[in-house]
C-alpha angles and dihedrals in degrees: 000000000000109000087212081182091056098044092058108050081042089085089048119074139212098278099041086056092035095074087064101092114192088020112065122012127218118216130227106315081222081077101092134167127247110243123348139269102041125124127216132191133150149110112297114253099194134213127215098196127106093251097317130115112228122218092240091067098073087059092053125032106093149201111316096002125120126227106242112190117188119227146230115106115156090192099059099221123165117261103184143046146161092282090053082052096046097046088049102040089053086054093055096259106161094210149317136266121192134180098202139026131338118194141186081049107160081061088044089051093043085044086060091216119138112247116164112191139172092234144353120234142165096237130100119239132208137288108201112191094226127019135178113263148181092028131125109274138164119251127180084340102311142121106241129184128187109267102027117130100261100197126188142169134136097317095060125261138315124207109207112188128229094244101045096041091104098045093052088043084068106036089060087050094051093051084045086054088050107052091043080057093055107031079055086058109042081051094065092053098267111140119240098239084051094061106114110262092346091119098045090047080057102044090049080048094053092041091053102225084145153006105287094241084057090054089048094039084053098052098042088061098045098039116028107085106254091244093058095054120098093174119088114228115231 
C-alpha cells in the first residue's frame, strides 16, 4: 500500500520540517550521520534494547521503516554494524538510528546505507536472540512511537509524529509557498523589506508572540494574492 503522507514530505528535508516547534522534534544534535549526503525518511521500527540490535528484528522490520534503537548504554559498545545494514537494508528498511555506538564504519560508509548514531567505536555489541520491539522508547532524547516519520540527512535527525504528519505536510508546503512568492519577487527587482507585510511577519518572528510556522501560515494567507496560493486555508 502506497504511504501518500510519506511520499510527500519525502521531497522536504530536515531543515525545511525543523523550523515547525510543537510540531516535529529534533533529536539530540549528538545524533549524527555517517558519512554525508544520504537521506533518510520512514516509519520508525523501534528497539527496545539498551544500543543492541536483537535477531527478531531481521523477521520483522519491513519495507520503508527505519530501525530506531534506544540508547543508554554506560559501556559504549558498538550496536551496529554492516551486517545489521545489510540485514536491514535486504528486508526494505530505509536507514538506522541509533542512541548509542556503530562500528565497522569505513564498510558501512562504502556499503551507502543511513545509519545515524550517538558515537563510533572499535568494539563489538551485542546480538541478543529476542528483543522487545514496537514499543515507545526514547531516542536522542526524544519520545519515539512505532510508526512516526523518523527523517534524517546532514544536519541530524527529525521525529514527526503520526498525529501531526498532515499538519506538518502542509505547513512545509506553505513555507515552500512562501519562499517560491519571494524569491518571485526578489527576482523582479522588488526589495525584501518591500515585500508587503514581509517586515512586520519578521518582526512578530524575532519578538516571539508565536511559533514561527503560525506567523508564516498568517501572512500567507494575508499577503500572497489568492490565485498564487496552492495551499487551502483551514
Amino acid at each position: 500500500m502506497s504511504d501518500s503522507i510519506l511520499e510527500a514530505i519525502k521531497k522536504y528535508s530536515c531543515f525545511d520540517v525543523g523550523y515547525l516547534e510543537g510540531l516535529v522534534y529534533p533529536m539530540d544534535p549528538a545524533i549524527r550521520p555517517l558519512g554525508s549526503g544520504l537521506k533518510m525518511i520512514g516509519r520508525a521500527f523501534t528497539v527496545n534494547e539498551i544500543n543492541a540490535i536483537c535477531k527478531n528484528v531481521f523477521d520483522e522490520i519491513g519495507e520503508d521503516q527505519v530501525l530506531v534503537v534506544r540508547g543508554g548504554d554506560p559501556k559504549r559498545m558498538g550496536g551496529c554494524g554492516l551486517m545489521v545494514c545489510e540485514l536491514v537494508a535486504k528486508r526494505g528498511g530505509r536507514g538506522i538510528v541509533i542512541d548509542g555506538g556503530a562500528q565497522d564504519t569505513p564498510k558501512i560508509k562504502q556499503f551507502g546505507f543511513p545509519v545515524f548514531s550517538r558515537y563510533v567505536v572499535p568494539t563489538h555489541g551485542v546480538l541478543r536472540l529476542v528483543g522487545e520491539t514496537q514499543v515507545p522508547i526514547q531516542c536522542g532524547g526524544v519520545h519515539v512511537r512505532p510508526g512516526d516519520i523518523i527523517m534524517g540527512d546532514d544536519d541530524g535527525v527529525v521525529v514527526i509524529p503520526q498525529c501531526n504528519e498532515k499538519e506538518v505536510l502542509r505547513q512545509v508546503e506553505l513555507m515552500r509557498e512562501a519562499r517560491d512568492y519571494v524569491d518571485g519577487m526578489t527576482r523582479r527587482g522588488v526589495d525584501l523589506w518591500d515585500i508587503p507585510g514581509l517586515k512586520d511577519m519578521w518582526a512578530e518572528k524575532e519578538r516571539g508572540l508565536d511559533y514561527h510556522w503560525k506567523v508564516y501560515e498568517k501572512w500567507n494567507q494575508t499577503y500572497i494574492p489568492k490565485e498564487m496560493r496552492k495551499v487551502s486555508p483551514q
